[in-house]
ROSE-123951 format. One record per residue (C-alpha): x negated, y, z; residue number from 1. Coordinates in steps of 0.02 Angstrom, whole numbers. Each point is the difference from the previous one (the first is absolute). Layout:
# ROSE-123951
<r x="X" y="Y" z="Z" seq="NUM"/>
...
***
This chain:
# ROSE-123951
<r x="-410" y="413" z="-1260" seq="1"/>
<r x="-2" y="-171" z="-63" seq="2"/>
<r x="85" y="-147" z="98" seq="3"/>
<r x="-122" y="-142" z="41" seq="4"/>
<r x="-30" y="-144" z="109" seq="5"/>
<r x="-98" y="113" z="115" seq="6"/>
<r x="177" y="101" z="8" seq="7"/>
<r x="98" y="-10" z="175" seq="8"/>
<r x="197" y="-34" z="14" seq="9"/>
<r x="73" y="29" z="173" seq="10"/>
<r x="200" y="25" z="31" seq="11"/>
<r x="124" y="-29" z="131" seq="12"/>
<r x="163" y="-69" z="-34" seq="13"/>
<r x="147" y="107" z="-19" seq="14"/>
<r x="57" y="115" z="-160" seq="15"/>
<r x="58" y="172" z="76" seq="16"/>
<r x="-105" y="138" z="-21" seq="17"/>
<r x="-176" y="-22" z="90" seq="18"/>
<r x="-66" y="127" z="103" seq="19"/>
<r x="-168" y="-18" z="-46" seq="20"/>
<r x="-56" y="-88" z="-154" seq="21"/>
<r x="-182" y="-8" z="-97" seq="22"/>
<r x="-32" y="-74" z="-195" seq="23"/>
<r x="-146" y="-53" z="-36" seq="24"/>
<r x="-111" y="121" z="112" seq="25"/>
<r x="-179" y="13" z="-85" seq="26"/>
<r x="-128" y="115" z="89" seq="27"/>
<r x="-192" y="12" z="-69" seq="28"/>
<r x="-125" y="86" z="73" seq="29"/>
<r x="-182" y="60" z="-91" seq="30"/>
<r x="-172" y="26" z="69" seq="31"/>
<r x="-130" y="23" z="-143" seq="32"/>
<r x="26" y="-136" z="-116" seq="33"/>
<r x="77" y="-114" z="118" seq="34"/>
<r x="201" y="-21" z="5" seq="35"/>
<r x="98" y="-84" z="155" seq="36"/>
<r x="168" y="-52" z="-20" seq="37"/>
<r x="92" y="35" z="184" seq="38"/>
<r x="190" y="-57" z="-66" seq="39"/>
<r x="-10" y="-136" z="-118" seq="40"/>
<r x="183" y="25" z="-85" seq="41"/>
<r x="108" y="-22" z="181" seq="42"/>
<r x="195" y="5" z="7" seq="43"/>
<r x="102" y="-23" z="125" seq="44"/>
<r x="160" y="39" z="87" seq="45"/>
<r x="30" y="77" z="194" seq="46"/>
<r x="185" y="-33" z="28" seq="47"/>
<r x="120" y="103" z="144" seq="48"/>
<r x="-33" y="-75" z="176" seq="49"/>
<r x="-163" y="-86" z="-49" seq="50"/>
<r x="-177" y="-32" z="98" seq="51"/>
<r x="-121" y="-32" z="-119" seq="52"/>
<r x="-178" y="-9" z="68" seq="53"/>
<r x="-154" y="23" z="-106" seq="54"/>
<r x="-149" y="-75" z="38" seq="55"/>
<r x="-195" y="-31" z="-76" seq="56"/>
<r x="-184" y="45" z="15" seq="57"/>
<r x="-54" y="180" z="-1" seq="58"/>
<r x="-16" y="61" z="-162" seq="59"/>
<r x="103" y="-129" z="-85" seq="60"/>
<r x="126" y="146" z="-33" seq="61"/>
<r x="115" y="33" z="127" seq="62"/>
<r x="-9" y="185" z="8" seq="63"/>
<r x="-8" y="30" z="-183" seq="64"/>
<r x="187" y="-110" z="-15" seq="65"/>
<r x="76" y="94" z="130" seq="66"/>
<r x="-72" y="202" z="-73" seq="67"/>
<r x="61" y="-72" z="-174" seq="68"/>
<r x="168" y="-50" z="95" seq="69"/>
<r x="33" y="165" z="99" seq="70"/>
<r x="-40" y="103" z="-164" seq="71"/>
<r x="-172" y="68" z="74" seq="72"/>
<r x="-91" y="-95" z="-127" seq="73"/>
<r x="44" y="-28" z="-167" seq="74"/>
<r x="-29" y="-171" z="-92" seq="75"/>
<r x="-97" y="-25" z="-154" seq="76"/>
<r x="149" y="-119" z="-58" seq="77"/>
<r x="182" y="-61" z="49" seq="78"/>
<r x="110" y="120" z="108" seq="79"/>
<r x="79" y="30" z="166" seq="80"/>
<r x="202" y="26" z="18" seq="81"/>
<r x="88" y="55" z="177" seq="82"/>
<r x="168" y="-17" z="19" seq="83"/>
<r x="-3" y="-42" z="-180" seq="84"/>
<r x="-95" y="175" z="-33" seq="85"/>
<r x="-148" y="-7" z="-102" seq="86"/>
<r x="-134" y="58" z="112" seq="87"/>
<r x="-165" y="-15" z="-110" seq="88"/>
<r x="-59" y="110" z="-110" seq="89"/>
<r x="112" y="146" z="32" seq="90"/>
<r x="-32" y="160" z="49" seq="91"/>
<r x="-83" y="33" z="171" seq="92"/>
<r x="151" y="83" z="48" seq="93"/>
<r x="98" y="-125" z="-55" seq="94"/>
<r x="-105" y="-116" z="82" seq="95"/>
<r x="1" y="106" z="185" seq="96"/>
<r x="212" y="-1" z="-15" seq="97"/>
<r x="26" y="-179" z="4" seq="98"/>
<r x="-128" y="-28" z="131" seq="99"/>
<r x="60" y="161" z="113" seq="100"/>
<r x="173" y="-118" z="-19" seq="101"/>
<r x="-47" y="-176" z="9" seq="102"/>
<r x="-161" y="-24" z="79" seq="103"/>
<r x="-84" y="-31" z="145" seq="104"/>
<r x="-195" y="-12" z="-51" seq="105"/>
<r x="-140" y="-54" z="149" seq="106"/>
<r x="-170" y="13" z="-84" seq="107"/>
<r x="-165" y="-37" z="84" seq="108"/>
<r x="-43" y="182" z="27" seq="109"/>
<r x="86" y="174" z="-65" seq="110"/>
<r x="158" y="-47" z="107" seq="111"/>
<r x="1" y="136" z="122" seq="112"/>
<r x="-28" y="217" z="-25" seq="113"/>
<r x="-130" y="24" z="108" seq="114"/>
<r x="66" y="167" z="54" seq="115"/>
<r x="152" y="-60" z="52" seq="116"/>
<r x="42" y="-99" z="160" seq="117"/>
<r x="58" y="-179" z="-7" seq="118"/>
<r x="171" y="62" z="54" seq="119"/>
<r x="-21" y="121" z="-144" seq="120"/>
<r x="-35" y="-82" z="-137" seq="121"/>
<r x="163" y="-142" z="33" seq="122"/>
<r x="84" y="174" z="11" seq="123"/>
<r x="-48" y="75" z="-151" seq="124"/>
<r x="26" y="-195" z="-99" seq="125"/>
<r x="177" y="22" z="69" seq="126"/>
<r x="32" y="160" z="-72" seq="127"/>
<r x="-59" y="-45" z="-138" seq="128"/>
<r x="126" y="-138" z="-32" seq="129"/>
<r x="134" y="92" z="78" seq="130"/>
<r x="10" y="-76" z="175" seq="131"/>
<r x="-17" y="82" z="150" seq="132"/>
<r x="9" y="-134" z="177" seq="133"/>
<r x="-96" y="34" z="168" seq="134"/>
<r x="70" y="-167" z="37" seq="135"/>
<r x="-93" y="-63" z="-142" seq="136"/>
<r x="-170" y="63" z="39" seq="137"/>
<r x="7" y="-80" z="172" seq="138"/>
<r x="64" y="-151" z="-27" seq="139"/>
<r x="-157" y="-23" z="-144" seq="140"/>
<r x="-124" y="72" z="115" seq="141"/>
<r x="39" y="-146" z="139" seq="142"/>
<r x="7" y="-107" z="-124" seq="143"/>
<r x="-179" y="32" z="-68" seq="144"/>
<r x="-63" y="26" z="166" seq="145"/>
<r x="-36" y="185" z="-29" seq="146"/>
<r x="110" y="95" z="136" seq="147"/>
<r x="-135" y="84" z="61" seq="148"/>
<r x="-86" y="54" z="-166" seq="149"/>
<r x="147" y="85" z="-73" seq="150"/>
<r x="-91" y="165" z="39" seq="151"/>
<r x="-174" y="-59" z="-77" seq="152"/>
<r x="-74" y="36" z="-155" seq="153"/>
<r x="-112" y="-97" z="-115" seq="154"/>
<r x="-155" y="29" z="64" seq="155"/>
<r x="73" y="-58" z="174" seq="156"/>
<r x="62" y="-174" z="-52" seq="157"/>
<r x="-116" y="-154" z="-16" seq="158"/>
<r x="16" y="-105" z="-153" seq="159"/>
<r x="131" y="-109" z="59" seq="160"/>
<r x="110" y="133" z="69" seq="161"/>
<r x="-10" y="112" z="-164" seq="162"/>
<r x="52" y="-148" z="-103" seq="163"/>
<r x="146" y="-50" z="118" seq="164"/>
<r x="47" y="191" z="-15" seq="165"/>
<r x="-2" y="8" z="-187" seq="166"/>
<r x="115" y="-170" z="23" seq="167"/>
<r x="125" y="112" z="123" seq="168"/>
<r x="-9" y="157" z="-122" seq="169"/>
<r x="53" y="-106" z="-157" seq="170"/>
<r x="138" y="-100" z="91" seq="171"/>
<r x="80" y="177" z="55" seq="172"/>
<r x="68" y="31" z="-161" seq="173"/>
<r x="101" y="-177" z="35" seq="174"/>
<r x="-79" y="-54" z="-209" seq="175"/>
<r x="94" y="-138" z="-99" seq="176"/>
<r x="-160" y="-56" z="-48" seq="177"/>
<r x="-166" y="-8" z="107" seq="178"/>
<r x="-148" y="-37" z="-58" seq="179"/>
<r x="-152" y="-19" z="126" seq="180"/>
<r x="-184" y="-38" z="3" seq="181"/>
<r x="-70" y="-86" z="150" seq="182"/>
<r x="138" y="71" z="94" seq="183"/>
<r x="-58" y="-91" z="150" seq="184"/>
<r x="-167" y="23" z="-11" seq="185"/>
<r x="-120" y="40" z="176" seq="186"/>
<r x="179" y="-52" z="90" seq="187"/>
<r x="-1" y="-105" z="162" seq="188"/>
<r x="118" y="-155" z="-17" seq="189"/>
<r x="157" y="68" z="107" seq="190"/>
<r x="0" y="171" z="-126" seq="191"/>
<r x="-7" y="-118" z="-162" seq="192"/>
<r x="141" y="-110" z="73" seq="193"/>
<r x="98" y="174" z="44" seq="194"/>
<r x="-53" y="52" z="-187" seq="195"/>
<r x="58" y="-149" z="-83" seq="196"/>
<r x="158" y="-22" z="86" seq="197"/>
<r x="55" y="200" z="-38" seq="198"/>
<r x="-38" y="-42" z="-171" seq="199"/>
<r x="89" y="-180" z="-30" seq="200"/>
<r x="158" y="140" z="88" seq="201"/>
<r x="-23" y="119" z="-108" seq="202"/>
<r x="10" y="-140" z="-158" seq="203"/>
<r x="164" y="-83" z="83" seq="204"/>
<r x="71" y="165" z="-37" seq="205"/>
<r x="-45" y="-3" z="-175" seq="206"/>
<r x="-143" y="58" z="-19" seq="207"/>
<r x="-150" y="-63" z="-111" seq="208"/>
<r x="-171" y="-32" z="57" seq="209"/>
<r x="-155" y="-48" z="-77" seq="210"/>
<r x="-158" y="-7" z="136" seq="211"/>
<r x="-183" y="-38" z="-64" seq="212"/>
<r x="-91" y="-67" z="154" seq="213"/>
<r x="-142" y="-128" z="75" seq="214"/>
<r x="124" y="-40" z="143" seq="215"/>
<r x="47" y="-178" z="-29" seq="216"/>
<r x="105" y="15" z="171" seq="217"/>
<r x="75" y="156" z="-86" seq="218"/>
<r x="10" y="-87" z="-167" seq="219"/>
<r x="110" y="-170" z="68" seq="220"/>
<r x="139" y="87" z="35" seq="221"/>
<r x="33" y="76" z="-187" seq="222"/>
<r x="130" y="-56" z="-104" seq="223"/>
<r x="-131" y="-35" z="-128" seq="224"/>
<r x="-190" y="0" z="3" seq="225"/>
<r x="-88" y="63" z="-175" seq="226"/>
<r x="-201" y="-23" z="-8" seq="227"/>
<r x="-108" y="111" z="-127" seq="228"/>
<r x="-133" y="-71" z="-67" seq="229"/>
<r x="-115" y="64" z="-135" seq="230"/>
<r x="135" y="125" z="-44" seq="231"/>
<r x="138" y="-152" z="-14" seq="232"/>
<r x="138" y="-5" z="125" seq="233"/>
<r x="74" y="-185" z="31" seq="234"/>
<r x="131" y="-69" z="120" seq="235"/>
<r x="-123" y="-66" z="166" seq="236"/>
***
């Protein structure tokens, strides 16, 4: 895609290998005749031990920037790398490898199996990445506020509690890289402080994380604070 002064350059200082990099991210969507442009040629750079927050109105593109991120969407132009791995435009497989070994992903919905229990599905995440920890599971569980839902399904959880437990099954597979939408969404104020302050832990130990929210409380303690805007990320 062409570079332009609509394009977006975001990077963090250092020079070793990044663990989660975009170039110049375009996404376009169609409906009849008319064409919306979600990512307006973004790049930018999530270091090791980072706390990047995300912010901007609904539909200014958070969503699509993270999917194109995790691999779950792919862009119309520019690429995603991981670890220095080229993510985009690779086979699904491919694609479902490096995420299975570097990512933690919290979408808005789709988060949870609903025929597994909450204590389930951070089990079967685990497996999945090769970790097996009771300790684990409780220590997330208190941390989320969700001891006593471990045993509940979907269909048992309110909005805020499935989201929190999507948020505990993602962290179980300990990921160098999270990525999370509204991860603090329908949260009283004591959960998002116990939220925030397991995350900003789990980047002192190295590891990266990128957070789209609306929580400006949430959002003053990142290392940096990006804003979409008409498919543009800037520095805030």
């Amino acid at each position: 895609m062409p570079t332009n002064g609509n394009s977006c350059q975001i990077h963090s200082s250092g020079v070793d290998v990044s663990p989660l990099e975009a170039f110049e991210l375009y996404r376009f969507y169609h409906r009849s005749d008319d064409e919306t442009a979600a990512l307006r040629g973004v790049s930018l750079r999530l270091g090791a031990g980072e706390f990047v927050a995300l912010t901007g109105p609904s539909g200014s593109g958070k969503s699509t920037l993270l999917a194109c991120l995790a691999g779950l969407d792919e862009p119309d132009g520019g690429h995603v790398e991981v670890m220095g791995l080229r993510m985009s435009r690779r086979p699904e497989a491919a694609r479902t490898a490096l995420r299975a070994r570097h990512f933690g992903i919290l979408m808005q919905s789709g988060n949870l199996f609903e025929h597994l229990t909450v204590e389930a599905n951070m089990r079967l995440q685990m497996a999945l990445s090769g970790q097996s920890n009771r300790r684990t599971i409780d220590y997330l569980l208190e941390v989320m506020g969700l001891t006593r839902q471990r045993g509940a399904h979907l269909s048992q959880l309110s909005g805020g509690e499935a989201a929190r437990a999507g948020l505990a099954v993602v962290l179980s597979s300990n990921p160098r890289v999270l990525l999370a939408d509204e991860p603090t969404a329908e949260v009283d104020a004591a959960t998002e402080t116990n939220i925030l302050n397991h995350l900003m832990e789990r980047c002192r130990a190295g590891a990266a994380v990128l957070i789209a929210t609306h929580s400006m409380a949430f959002a003053s303690h990142a290392d940096r604070l990006l804003r979409i805007q008409d498919g543009c990320v800037t520095h805030v």
